[in-house]
N, CA, C and O atoms as a printed pandas DataFrame, in Angstrom:
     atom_number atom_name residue_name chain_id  residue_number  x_coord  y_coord  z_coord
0              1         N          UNK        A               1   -9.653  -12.967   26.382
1              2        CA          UNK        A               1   -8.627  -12.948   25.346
2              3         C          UNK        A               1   -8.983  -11.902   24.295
3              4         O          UNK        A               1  -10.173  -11.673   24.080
4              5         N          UNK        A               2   -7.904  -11.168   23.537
5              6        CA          UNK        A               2   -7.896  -10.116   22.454
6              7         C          UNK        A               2   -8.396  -11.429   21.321
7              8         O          UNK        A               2   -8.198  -12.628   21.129
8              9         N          UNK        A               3   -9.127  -10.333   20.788
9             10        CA          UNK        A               3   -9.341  -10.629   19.377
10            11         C          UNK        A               3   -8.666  -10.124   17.940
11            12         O          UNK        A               3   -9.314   -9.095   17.751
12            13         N          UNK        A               4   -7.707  -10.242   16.764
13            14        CA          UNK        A               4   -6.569  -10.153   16.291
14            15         C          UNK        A               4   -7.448  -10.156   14.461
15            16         O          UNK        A               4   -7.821  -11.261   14.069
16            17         N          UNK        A               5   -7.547   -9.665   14.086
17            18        CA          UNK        A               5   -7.929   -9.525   12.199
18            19         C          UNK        A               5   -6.627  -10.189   11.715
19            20         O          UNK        A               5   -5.615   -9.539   11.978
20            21         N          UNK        A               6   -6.444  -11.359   11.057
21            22        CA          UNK        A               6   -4.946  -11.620   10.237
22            23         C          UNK        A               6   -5.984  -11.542    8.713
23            24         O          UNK        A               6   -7.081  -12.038    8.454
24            25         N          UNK        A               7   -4.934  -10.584    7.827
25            26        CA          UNK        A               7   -5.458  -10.418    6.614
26            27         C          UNK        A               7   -4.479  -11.211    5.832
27            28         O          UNK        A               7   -3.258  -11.242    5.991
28            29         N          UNK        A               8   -4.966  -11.642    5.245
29            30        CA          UNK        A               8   -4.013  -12.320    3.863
30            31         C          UNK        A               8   -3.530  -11.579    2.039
31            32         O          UNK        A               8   -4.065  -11.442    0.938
32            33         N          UNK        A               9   -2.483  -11.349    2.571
33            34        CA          UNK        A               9   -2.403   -9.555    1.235
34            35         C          UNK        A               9   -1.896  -10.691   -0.112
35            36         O          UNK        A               9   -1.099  -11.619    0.029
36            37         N          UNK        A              10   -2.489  -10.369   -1.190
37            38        CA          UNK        A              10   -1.848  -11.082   -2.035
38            39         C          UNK        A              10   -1.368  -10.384   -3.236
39            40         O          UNK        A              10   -2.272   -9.978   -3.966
40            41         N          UNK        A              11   -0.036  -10.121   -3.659
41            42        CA          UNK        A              11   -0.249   -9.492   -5.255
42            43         C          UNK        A              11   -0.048  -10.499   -6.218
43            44         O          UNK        A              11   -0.105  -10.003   -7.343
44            45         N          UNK        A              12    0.220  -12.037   -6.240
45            46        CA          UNK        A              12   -0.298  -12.665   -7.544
46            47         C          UNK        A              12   -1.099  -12.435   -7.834
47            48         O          UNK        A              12   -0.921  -12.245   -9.037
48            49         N          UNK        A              13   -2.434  -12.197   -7.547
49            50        CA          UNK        A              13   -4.091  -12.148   -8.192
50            51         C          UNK        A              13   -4.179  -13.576   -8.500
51            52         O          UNK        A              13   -5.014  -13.681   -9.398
52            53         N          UNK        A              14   -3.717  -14.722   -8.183
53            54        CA          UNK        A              14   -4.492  -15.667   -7.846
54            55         C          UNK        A              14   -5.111  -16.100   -6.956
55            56         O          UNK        A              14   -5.540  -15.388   -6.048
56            57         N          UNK        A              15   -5.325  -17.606   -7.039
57            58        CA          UNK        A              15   -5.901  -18.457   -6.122
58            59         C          UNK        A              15   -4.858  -19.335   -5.527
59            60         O          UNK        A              15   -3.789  -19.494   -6.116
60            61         N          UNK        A              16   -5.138  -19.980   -4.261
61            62        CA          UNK        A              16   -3.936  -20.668   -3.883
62            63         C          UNK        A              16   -3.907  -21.870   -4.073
63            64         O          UNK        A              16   -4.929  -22.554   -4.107
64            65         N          UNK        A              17   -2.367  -22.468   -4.277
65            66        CA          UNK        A              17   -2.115  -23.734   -4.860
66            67         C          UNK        A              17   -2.683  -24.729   -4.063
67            68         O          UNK        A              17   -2.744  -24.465   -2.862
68            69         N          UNK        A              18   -3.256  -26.168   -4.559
69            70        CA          UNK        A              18   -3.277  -27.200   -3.526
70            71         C          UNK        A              18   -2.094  -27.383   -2.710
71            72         O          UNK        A              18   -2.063  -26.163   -2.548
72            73         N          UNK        A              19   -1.432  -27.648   -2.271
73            74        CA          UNK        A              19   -0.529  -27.511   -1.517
74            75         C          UNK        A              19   -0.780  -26.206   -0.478
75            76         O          UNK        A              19   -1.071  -26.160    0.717
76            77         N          UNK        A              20   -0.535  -25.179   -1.483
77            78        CA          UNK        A              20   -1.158  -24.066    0.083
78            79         C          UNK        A              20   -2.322  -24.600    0.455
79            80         O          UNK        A              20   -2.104  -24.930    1.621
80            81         N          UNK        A              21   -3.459  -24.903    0.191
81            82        CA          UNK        A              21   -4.876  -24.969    0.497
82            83         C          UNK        A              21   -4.592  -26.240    1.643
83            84         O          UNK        A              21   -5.175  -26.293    2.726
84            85         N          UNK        A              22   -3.790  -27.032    1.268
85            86        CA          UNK        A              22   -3.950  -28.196    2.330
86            87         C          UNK        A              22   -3.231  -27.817    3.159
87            88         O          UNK        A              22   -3.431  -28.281    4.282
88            89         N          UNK        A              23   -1.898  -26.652    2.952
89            90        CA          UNK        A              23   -1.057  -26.443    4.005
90            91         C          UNK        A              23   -2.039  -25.431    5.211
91            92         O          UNK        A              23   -1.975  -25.663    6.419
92            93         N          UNK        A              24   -2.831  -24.423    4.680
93            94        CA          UNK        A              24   -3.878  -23.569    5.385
94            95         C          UNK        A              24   -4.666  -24.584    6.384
95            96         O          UNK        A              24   -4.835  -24.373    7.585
96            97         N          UNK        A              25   -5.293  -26.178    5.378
97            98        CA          UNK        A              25   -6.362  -26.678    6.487
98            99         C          UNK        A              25   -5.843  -27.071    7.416
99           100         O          UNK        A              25   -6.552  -27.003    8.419
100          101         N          UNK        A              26   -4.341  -27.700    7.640
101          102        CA          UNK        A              26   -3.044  -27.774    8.567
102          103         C          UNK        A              26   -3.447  -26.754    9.814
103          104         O          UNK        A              26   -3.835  -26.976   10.960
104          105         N          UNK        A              27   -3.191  -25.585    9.104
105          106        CA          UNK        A              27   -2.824  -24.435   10.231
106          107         C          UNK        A              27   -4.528  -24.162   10.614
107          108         O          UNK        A              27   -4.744  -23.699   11.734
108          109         N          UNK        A              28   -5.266  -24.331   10.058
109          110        CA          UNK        A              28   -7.453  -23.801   10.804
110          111         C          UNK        A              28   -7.532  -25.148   11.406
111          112         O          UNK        A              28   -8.710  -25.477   11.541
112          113         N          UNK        A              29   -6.672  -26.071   11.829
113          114        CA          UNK        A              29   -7.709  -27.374   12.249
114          115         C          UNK        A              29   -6.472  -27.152   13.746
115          116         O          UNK        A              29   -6.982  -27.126   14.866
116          117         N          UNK        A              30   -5.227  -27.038   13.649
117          118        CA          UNK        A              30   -4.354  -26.576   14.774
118          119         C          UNK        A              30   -4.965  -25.234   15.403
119          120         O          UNK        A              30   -4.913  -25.289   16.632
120          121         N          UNK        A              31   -5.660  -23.763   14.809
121          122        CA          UNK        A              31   -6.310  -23.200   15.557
122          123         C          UNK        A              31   -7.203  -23.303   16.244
123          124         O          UNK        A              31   -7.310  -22.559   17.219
124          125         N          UNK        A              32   -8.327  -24.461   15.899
125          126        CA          UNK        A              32   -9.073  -24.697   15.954
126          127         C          UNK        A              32   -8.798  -25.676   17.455
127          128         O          UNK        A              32   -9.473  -25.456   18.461
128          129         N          UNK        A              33   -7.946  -26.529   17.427
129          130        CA          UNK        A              33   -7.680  -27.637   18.593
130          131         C          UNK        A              33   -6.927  -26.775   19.749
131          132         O          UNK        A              33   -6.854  -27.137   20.923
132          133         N          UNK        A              34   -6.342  -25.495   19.184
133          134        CA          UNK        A              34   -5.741  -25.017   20.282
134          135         C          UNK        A              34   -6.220  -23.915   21.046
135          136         O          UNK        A              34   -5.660  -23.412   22.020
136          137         N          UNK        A              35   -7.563  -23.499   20.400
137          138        CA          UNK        A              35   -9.012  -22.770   21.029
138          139         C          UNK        A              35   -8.222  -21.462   20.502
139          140         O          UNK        A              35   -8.071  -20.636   21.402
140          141         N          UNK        A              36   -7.758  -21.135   19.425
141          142        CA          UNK        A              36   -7.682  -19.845   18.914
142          143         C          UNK        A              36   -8.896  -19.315   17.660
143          144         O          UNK        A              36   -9.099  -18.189   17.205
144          145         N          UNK        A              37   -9.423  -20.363   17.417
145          146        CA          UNK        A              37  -10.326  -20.324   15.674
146          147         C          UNK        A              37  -11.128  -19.486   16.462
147          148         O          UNK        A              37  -11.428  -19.748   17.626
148          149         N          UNK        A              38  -11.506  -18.413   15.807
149          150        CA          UNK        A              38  -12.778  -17.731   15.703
150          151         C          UNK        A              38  -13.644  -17.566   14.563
151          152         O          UNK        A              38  -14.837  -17.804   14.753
152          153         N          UNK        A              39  -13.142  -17.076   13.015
153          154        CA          UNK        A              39  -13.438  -17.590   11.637
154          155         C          UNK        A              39  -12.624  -17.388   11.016
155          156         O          UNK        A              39  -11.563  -16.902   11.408
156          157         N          UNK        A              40  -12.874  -17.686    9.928
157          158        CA          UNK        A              40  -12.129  -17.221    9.027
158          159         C          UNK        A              40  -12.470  -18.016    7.273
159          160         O          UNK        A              40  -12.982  -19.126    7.125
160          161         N          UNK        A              41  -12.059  -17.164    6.228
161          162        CA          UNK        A              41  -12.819  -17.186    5.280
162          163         C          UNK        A              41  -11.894  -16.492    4.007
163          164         O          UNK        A              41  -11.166  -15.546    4.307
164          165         N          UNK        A              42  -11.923  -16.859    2.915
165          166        CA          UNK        A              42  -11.389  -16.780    1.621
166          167         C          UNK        A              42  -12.503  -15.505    0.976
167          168         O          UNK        A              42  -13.692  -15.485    1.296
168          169         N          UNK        A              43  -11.972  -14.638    0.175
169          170        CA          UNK        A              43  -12.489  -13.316   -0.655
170          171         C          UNK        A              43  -12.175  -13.631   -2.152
171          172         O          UNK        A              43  -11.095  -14.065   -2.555
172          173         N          UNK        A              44  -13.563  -13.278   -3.127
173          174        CA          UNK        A              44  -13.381  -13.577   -4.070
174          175         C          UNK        A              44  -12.562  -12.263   -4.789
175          176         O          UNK        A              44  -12.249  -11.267   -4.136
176          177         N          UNK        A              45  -12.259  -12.430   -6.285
177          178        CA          UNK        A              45  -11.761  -11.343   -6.552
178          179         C          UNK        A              45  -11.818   -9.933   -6.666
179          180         O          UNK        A              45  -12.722   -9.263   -7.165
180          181         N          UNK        A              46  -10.419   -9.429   -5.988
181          182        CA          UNK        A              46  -11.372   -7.653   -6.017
182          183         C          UNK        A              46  -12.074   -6.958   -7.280
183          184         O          UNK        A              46  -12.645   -5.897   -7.029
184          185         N          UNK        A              47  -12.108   -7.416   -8.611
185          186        CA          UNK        A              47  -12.966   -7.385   -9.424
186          187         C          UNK        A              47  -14.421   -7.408   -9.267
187          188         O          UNK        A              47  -15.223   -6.812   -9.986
188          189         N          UNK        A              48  -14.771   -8.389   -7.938
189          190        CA          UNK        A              48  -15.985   -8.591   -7.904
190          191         C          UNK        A              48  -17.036   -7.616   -6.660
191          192         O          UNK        A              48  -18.247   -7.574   -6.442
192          193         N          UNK        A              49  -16.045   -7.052   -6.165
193          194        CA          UNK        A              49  -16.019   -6.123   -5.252
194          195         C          UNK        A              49  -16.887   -4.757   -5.504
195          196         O          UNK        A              49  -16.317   -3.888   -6.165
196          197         N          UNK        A              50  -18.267   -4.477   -5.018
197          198        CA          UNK        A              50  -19.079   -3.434   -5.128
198          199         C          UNK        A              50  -18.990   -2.291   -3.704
199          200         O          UNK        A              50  -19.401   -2.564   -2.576
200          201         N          UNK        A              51  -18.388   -1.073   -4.098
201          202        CA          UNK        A              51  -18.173   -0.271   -3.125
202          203         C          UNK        A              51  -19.925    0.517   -2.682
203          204         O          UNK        A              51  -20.814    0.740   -3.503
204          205         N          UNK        A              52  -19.956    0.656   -1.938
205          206        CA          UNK        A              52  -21.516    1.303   -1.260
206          207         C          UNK        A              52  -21.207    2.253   -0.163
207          208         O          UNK        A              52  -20.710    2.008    0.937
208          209         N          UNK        A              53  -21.667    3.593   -0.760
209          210        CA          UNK        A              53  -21.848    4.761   -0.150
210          211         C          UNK        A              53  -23.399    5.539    0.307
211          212         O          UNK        A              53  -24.162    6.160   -0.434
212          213         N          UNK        A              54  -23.465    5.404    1.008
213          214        CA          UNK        A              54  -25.266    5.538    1.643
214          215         C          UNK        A              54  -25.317    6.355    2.265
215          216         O          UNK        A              54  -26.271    6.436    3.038
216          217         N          UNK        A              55  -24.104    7.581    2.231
217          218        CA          UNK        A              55  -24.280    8.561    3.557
218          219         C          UNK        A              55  -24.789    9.947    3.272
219          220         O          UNK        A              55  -24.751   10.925    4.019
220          221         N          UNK        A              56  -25.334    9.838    1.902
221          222        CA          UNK        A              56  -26.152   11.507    1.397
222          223         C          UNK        A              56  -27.323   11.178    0.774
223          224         O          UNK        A              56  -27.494   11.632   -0.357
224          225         N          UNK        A              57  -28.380   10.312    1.387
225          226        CA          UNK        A              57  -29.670   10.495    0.398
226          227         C          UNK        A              57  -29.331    9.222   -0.256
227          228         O          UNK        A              57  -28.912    8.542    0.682
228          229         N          UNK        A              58  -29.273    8.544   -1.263
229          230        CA          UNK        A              58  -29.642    7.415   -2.176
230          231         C          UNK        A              58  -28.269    6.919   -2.140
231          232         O          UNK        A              58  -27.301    7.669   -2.264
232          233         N          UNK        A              59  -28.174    5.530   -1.953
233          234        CA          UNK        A              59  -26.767    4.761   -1.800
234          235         C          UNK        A              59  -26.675    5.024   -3.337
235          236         O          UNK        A              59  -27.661    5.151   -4.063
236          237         N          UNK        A              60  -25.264    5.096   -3.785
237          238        CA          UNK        A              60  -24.775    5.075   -4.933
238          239         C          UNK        A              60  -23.791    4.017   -4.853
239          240         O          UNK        A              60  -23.070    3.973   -3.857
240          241         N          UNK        A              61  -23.631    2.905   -6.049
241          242        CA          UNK        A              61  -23.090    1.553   -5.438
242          243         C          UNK        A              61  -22.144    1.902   -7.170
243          244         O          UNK        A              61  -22.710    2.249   -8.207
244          245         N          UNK        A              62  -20.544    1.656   -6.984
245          246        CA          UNK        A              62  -19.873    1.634   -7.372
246          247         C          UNK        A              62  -19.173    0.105   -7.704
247          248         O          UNK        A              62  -18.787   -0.680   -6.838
248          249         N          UNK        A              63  -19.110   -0.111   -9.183
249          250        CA          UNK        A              63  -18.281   -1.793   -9.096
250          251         C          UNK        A              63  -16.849   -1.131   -9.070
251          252         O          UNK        A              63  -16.374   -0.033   -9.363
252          253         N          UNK        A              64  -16.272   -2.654   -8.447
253          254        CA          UNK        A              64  -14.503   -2.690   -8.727
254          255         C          UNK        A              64  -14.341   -2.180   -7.005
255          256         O          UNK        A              64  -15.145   -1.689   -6.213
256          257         N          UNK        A              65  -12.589   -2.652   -6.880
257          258        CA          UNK        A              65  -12.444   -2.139   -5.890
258          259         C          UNK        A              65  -12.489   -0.882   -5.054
259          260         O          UNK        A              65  -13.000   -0.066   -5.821
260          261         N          UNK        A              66  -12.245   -0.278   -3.934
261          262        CA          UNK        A              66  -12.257    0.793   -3.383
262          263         C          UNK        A              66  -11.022    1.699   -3.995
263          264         O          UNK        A              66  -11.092    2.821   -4.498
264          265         N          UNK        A              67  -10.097    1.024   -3.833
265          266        CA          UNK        A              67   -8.421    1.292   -4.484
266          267         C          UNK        A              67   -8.067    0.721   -5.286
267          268         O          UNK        A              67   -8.434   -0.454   -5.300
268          269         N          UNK        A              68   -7.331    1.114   -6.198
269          270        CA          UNK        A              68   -6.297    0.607   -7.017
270          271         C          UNK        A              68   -5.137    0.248   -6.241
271          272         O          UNK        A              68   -4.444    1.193   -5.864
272          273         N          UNK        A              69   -4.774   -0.930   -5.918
273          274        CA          UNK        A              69   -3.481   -1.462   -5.490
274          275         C          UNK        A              69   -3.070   -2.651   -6.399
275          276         O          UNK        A              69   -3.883   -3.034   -7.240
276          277         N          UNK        A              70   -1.815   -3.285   -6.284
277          278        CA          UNK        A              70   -0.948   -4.002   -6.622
278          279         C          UNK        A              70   -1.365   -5.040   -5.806
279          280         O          UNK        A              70   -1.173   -6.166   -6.264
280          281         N          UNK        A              71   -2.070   -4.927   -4.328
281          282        CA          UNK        A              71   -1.722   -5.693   -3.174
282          283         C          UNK        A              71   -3.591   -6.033   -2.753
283          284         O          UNK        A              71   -4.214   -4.975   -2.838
284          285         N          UNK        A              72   -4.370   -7.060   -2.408
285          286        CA          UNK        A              72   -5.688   -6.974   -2.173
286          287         C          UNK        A              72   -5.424   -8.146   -1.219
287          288         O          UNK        A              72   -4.464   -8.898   -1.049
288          289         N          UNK        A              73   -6.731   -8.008   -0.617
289          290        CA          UNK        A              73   -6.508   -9.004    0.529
290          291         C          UNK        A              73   -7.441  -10.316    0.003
291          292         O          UNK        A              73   -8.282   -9.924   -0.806
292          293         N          UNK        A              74   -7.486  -11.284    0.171
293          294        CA          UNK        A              74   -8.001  -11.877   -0.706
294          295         C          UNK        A              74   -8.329  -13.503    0.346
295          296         O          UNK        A              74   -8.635  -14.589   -0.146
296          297         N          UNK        A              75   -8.150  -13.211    1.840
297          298        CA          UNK        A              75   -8.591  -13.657    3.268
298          299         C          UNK        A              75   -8.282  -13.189    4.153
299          300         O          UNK        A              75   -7.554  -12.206    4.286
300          301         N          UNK        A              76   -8.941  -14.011    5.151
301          302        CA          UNK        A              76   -8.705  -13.323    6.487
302          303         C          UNK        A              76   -8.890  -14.951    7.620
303          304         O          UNK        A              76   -9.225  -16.099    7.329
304          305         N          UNK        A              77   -8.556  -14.416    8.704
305          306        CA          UNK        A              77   -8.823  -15.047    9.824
306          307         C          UNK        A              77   -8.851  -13.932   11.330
307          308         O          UNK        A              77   -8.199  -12.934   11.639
308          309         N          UNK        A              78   -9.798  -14.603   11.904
309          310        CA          UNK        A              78  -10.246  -13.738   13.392
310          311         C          UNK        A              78   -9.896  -14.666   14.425
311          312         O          UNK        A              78  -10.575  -15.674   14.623
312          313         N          UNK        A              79   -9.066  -14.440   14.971
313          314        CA          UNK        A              79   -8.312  -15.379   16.286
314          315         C          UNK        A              79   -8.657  -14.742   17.568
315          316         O          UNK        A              79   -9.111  -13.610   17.739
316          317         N          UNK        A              80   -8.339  -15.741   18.541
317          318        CA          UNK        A              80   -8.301  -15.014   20.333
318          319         C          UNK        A              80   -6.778  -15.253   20.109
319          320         O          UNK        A              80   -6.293  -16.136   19.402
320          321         N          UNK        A              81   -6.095  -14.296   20.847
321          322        CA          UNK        A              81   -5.199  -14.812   21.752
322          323         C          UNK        A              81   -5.120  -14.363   22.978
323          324         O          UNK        A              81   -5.923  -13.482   23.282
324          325         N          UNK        A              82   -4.195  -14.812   23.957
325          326        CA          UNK        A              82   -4.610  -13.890   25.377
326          327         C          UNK        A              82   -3.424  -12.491   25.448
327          328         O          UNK        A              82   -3.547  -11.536   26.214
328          329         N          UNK        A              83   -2.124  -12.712   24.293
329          330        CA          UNK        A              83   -1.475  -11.566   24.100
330          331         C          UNK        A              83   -0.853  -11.159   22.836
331          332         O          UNK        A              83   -0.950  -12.039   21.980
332          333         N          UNK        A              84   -0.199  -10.018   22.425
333          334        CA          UNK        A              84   -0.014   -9.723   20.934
334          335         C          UNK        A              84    0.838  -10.433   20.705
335          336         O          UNK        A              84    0.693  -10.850   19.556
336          337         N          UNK        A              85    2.653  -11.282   21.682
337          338        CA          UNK        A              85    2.997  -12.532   21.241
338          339         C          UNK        A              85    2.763  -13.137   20.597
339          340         O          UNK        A              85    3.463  -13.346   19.605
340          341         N          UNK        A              86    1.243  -13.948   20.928
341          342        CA          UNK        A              86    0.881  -15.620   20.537
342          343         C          UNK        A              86    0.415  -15.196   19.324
343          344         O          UNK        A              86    0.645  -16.049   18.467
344          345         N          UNK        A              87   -0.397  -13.798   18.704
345          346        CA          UNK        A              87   -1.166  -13.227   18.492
346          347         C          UNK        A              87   -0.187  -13.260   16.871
347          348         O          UNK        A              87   -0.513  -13.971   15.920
348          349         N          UNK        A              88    0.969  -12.367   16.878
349          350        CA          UNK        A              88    2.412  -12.721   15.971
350          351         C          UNK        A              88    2.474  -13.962   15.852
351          352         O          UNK        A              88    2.019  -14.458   14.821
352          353         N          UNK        A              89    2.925  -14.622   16.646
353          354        CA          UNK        A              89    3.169  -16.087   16.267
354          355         C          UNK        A              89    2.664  -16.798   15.518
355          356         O          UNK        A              89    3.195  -17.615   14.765
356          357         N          UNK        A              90    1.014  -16.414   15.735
357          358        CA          UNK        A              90    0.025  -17.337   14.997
358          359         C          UNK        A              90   -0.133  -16.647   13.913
359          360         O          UNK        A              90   -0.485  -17.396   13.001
360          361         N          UNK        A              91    0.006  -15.096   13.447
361          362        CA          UNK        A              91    0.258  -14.529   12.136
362          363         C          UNK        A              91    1.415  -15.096   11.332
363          364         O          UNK        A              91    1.398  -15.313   10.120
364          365         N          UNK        A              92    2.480  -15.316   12.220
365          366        CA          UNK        A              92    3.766  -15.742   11.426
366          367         C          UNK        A              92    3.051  -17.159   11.004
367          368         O          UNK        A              92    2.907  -17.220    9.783
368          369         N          UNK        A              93    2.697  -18.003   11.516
369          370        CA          UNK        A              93    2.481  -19.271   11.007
370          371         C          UNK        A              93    1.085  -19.365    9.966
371          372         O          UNK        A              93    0.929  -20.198    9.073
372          373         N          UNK        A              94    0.321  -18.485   10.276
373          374        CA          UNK        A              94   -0.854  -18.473    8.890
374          375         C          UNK        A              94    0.049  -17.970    7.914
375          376         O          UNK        A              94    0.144  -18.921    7.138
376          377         N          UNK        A              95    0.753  -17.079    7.488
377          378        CA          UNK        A              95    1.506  -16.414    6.415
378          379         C          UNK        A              95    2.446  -17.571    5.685
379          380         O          UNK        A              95    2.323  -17.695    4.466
380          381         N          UNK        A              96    3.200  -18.256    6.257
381          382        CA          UNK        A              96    3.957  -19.940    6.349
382          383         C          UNK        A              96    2.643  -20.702    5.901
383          384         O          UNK        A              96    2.662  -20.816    4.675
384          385         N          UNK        A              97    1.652  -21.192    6.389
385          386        CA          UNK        A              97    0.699  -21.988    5.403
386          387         C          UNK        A              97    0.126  -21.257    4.200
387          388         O          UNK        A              97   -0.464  -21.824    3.281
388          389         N          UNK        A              98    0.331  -20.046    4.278
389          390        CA          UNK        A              98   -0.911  -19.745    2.630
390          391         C          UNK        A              98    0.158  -19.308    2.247
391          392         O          UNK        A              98   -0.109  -19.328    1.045
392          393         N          UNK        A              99    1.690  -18.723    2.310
393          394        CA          UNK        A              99    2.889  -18.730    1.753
394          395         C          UNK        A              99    2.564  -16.869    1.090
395          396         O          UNK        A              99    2.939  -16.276    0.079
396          397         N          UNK        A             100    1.664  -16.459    2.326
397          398        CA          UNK        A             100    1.819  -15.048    1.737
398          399         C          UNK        A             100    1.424  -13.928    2.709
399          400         O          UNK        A             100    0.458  -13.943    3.472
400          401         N          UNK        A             101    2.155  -13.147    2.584
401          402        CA          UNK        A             101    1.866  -11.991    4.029
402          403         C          UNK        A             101    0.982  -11.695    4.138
403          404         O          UNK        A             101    0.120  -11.572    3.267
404          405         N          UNK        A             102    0.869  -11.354    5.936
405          406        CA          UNK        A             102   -0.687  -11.516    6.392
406          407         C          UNK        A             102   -0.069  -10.243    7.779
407          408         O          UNK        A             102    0.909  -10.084    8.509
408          409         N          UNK        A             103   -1.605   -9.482    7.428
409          410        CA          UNK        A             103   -1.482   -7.900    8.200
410          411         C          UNK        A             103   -2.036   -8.381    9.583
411          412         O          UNK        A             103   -3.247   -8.543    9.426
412          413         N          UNK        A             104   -1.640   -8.711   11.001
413          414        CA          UNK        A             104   -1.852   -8.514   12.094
414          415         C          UNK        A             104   -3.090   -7.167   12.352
415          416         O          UNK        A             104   -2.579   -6.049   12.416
416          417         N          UNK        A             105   -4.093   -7.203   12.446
417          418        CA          UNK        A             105   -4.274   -6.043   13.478
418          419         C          UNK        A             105   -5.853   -6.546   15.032
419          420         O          UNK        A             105   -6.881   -7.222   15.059
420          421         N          UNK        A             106   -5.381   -6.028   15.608
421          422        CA          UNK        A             106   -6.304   -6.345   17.148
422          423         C          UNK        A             106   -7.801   -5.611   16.830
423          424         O          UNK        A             106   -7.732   -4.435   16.472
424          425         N          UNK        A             107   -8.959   -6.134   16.919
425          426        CA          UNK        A             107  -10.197   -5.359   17.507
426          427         C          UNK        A             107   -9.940   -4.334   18.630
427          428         O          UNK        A             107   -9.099   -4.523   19.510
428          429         N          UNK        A             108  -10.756   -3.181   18.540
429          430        CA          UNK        A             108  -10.926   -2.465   19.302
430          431         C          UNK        A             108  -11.379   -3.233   20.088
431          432         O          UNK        A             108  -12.163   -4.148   19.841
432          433         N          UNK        A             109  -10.568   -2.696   21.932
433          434        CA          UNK        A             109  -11.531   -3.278   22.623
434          435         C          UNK        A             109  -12.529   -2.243   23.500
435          436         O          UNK        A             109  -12.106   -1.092   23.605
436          437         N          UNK        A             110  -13.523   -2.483   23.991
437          438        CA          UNK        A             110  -14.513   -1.577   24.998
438          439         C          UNK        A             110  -13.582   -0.958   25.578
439          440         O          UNK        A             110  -13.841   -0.131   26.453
């Protein structure tokens, strides 16, 4: 089975409501029973975010995000599916529990 990045884009800059949070453990305990869970995990704020560049001699470590956007991702989840279908589907339905768009993209494969 493909492996699928669902990002969770948020521009409130909050945190999510109880209600989302219980609606999310809904949708990770159904991935989970239906052998799609691989991980998945909550990001603190892009405020807290240290950029690291190590590719000339002495890492130089930058605070704050990489970009200035409106839009930060602020989770993720790593799924199997066996095609980009189920793969959508199960993006459409994480986006429906955390009530906020979520970027599809596949691992490279070998």
């Amino acid at each position: 089975m493909a492996q699928y990045l669902m990002s969770v884009l948020d521009e409130k800059g909050g945190r999510a409501t109880a209600e989302e949070m219980a609606a999310i453990d809904v949708f990770n305990e159904k991935l989970q029973a239906d052998g799609n869970w691989v991980f998945a995990g909550g990001l603190a704020s892009p405020g807290s975010a240290t950029v690291v560049d190590g590719r000339d001699g002495e890492p130089v470590f930058t605070d704050g995000p990489y970009l200035e956007s409106k839009e930060h991702i602020i989770g993720f989840w790593i799924v199997e599916a066996p095609h980009l279908d189920v793969a959508l589907r199960l993006a459409a339905q994480g986006s429906k529990s955390c009530n906020r768009r979520v970027e599809l993209r596949p691992f490279l494969s070998e």
